[in-house]
N, C-alpha and C positions, 0 to 999 in steps of 0.2 A: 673720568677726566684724567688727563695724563698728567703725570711727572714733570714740571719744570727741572732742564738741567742745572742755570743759574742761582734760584734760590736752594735748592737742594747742596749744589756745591761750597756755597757761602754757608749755611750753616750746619752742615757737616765741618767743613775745615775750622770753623768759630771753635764749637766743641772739640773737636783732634789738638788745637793748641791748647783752647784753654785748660785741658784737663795735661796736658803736657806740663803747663807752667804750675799746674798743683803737684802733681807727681816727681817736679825738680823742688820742688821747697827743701831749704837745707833745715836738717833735725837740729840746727845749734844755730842761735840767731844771738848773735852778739856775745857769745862764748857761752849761752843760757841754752839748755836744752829745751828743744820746745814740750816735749813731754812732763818737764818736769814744773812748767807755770799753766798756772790757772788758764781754760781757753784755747790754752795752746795757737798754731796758726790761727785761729778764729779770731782768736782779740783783734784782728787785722780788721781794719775794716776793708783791705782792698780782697781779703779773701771770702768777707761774707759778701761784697759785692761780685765778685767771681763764680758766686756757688749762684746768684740771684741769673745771674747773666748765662750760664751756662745752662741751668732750668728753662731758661729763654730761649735759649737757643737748642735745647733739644724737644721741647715746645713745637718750634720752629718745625722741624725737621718731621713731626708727627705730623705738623700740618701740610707739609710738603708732602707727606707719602698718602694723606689723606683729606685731600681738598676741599671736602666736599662734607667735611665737621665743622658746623658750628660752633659746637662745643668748646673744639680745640683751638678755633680762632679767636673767639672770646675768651680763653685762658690764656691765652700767647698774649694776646691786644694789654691784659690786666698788668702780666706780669712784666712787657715791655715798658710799659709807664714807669714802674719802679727801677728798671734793668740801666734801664738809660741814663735818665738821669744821674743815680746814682755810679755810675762808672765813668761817666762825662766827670763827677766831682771829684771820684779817684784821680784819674787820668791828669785833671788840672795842678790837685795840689801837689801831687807824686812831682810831677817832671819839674815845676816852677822851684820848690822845694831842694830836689834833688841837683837841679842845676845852680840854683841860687844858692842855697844853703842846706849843702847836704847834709852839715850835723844836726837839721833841725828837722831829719825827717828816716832817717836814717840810725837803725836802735845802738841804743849804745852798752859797752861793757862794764854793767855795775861796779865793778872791780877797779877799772881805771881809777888813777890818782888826780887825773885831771878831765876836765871836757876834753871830748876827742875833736879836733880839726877838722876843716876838711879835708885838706892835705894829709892827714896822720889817719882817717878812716882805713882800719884793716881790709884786707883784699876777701877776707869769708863777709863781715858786712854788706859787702855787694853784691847783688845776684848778678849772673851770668847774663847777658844782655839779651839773652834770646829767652831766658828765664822771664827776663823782667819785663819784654815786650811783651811775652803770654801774658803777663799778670796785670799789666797797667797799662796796654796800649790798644792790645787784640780786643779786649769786652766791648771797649768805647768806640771804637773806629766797628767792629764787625755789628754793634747796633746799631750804629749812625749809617752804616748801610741800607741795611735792611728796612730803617725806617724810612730814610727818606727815595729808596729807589722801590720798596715791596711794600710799602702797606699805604694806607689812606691815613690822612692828619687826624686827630682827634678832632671833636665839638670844642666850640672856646669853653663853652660850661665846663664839660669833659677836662680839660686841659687847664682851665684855671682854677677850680675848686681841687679836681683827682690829682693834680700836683702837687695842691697844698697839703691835702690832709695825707696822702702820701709819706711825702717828705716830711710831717710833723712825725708821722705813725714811725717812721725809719731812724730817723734824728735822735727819737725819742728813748727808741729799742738800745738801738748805739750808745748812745752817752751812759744808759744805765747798763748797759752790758759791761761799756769797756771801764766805768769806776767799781763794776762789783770786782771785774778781774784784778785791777788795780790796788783793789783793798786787800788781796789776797798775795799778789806777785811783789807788790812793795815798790811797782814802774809802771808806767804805759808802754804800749809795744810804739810808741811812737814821741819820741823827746820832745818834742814842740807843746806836746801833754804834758809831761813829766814834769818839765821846768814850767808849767804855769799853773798859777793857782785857783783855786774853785771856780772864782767867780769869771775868770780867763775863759777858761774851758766853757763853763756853762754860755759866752757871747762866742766860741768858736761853733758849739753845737748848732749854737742857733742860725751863726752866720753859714755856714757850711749847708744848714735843711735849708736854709732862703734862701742860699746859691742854685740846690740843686729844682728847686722848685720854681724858679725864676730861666734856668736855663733851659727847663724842659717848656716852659711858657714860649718862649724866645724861636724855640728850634719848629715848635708846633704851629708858629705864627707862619716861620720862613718855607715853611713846608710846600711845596709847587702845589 
């Protein structure tokens, strides 16, 4: 079977940015070296969802060169479930956050004497816009492609159970990943964390894995 030129170019270019927007990550996030806290970039959840989506997308790209694997379509298909959603959730609270309330999303400098502003956010806090479209725009938009113009919708079974237990299994991973890191660095890489307390965090987890499990329901419905 031949080569499609379309899906080939879609994600080839997914992976060319996305691993661009990892290779610009700056080594000092909030005047904290990332070397020097627990996790490092990973405590991120926009960068474990990057590494989930960019697996996806060279996934992708095995199946484009090789059509005719099952194998590889049913690993692609697996890991898309998880890819999507979860970078649809990036993608929502990143921008909402960062346009609404950027201090609330947006890491801040232990050191400061006061909460930082919006307005007073240093200019290294910010990634470079081409940086931050690789990290938090390109996963969600180049899977929302792919799924809705290249592949077949899921089963409802498929799609409303494989969402749920999904999104628990990830939600799950996450929340205990990012308070082990926490217990360590003495901050969340993320302030909306930091300044809220246990039981906060534990109704954000939750709401965050029933957002992404309910949008990937949603998008599986609207599916042509």
């Amino acid at each position: 079977m031949s080569v499609k030129p379309f899906p080939l170019l879609l994600h080839t270019t997914a992976v060319i940015v996305m691993t661009y927007g990892y290779l610009n990550l700056p080594d000092m996030v909030a005047n904290i070296p990332m070397a020097n806290m627990r996790g490092g970039h990973f405590q991120f959840l926009t960068i474990q969802g990057l590494a989930v989506a960019w697996l996806t997308m060279a996934m992708s790209i095995a199946c484009d060169l090789a059509p005719s694997s099952k194998l590889l379509k049913s690993m692609k298909r697996a890991f898309l479930m998880s890819a999507l959603p979860l970078a649809i959730v990036i993608s929502v609270i990143y921008w909402t956050l960062l346009l609404a309330f950027p201090h609330l999303i947006l890491p801040e400098d232990p050191n400061a004497t006061e909460p930082t502003s919006a307005k007073s956010v240093s200019e290294p806090q910010r990634l470079p816009l081409q940086t931050d479209l690789a990290l938090h725009a390109a996963p969600a938009v180049t899977l929302f492609v792919d799924f809705y113009f290249l592949q077949r919708k899921y089963s409802k079974n498929t799609s409303r159970y494989g969402s749920l237990l999904l999104a628990a299994i990830v939600g799950t991973w996450y929340a205990c990943w990012v308070e082990y890191c926490a217990s360590y660095n003495g901050m969340f890489p993320y302030p909306f964390l930091t300044h809220s307390p246990f039981h906060v965090r534990v109704v954000i987890y939750i709401g965050a894995s029933s957002f992404a499990a309910v949008a990937f329901m949603v998008l599986n419905v609207l599916h042509p």
